[in-house]
Residue frames relative to the residue before (quaternion, step in Angstrom):
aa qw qx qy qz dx dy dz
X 1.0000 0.0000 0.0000 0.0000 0.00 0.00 0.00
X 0.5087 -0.5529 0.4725 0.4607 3.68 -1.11 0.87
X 0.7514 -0.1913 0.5842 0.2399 2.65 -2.12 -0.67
X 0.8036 0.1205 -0.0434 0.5812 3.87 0.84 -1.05
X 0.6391 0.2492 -0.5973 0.4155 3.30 0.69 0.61
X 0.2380 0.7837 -0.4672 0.3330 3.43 0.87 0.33
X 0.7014 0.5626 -0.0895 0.4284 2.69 0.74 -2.71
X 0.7334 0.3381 -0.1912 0.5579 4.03 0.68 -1.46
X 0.7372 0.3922 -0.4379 0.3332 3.68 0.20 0.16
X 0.7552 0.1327 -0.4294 0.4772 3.13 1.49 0.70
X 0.0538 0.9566 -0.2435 0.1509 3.50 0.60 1.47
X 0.5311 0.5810 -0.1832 0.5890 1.88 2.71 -0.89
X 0.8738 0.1810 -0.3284 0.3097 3.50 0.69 -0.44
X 0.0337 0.7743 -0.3844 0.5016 2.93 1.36 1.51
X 0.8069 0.3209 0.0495 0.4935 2.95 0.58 -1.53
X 0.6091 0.6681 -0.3712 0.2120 3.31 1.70 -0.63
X 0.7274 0.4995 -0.2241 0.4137 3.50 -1.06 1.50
X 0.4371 0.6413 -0.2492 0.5794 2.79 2.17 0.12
X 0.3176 -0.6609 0.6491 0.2023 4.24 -0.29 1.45
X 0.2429 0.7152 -0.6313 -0.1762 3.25 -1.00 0.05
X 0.3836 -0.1072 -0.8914 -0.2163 1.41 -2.87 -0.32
X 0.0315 -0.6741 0.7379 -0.0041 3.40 -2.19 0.87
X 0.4261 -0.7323 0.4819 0.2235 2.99 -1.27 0.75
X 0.6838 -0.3823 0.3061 0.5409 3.72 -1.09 0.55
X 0.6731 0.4057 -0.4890 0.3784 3.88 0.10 -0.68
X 0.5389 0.7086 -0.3067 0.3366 3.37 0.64 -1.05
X 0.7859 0.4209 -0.1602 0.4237 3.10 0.70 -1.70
X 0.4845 0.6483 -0.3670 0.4585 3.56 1.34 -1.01
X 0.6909 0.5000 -0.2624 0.4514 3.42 0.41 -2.15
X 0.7354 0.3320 -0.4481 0.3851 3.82 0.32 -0.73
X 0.7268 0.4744 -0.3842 0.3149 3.67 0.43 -0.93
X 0.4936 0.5386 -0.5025 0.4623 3.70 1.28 -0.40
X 0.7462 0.4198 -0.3543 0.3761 3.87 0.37 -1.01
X 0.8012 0.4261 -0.1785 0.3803 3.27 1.05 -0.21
X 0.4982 -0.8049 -0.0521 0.3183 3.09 2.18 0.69
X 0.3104 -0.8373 0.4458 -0.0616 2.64 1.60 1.33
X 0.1210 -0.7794 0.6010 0.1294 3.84 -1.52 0.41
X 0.8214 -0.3889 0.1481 0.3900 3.29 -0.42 0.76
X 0.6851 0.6102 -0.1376 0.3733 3.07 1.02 -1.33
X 0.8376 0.2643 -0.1683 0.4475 3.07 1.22 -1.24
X 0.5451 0.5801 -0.4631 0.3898 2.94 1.68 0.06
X 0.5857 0.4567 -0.3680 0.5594 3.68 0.70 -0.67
X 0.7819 0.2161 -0.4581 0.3635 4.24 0.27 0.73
X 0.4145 0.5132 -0.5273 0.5355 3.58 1.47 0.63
X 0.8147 0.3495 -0.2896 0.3610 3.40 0.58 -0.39
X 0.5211 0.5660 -0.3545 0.5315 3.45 1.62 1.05
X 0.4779 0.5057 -0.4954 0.5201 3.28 1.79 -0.28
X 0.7868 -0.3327 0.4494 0.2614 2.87 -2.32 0.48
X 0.3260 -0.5848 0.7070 0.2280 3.93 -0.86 1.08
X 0.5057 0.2175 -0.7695 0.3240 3.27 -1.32 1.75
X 0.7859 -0.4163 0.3448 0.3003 2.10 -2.54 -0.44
X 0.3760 -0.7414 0.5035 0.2356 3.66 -1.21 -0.10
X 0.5788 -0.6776 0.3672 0.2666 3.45 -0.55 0.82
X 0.7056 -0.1797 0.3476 0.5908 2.78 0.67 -2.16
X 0.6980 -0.4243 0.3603 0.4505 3.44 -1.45 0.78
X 0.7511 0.3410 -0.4280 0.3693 3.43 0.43 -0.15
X 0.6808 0.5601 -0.3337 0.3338 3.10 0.77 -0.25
X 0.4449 0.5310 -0.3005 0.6556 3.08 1.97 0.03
X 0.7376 0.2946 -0.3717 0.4806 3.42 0.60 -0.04
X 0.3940 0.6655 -0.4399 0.4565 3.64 0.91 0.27
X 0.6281 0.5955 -0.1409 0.4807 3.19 0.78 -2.18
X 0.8609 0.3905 -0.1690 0.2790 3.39 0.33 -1.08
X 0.6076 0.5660 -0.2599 0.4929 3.11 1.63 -0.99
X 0.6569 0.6150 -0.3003 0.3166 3.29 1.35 -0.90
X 0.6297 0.4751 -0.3229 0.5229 3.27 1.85 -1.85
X 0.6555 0.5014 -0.4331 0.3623 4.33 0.34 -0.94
X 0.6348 0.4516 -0.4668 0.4185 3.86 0.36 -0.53
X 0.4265 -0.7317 0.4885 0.2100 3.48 -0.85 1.29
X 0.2265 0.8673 -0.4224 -0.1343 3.56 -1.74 -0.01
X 0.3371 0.5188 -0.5761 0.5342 2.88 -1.60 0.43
């Protein structure tokens, strides 16, 4: 397994404790308290600044910002 799907297959408990809908700060602030690694912090903080619905939609957001290009 990469490195990022690593990172997104545990995003949820990253994330775990987060009400949504949340916004990108929200989501950052939880995954830092919940010890997030570099990696995934620096691609929550490449998604788009709104709000999120749901955990999936944060995983949408995320899969979309981690998949390089070009």
């Amino acid at each position: 397994m990469t490195t990022q799907g690593h990172a997104s297959a545990n995003l949820a408990r990253f994330l775990k404790g987060v009400d949504f809908p949340a916004e990108r700060a929200r989501l950052l602030e939880q995954a830092k308290a919940n010890g997030a690694d570099q990696g995934v912090l620096e691609v929550l903080g490449k998604m788009p600044n709104r709000t999120y619905a749901s955990m999936a939609d944060v995983m949408e957001a995320y899969g979309a910002t981690s998949v390089p290009t070009g």
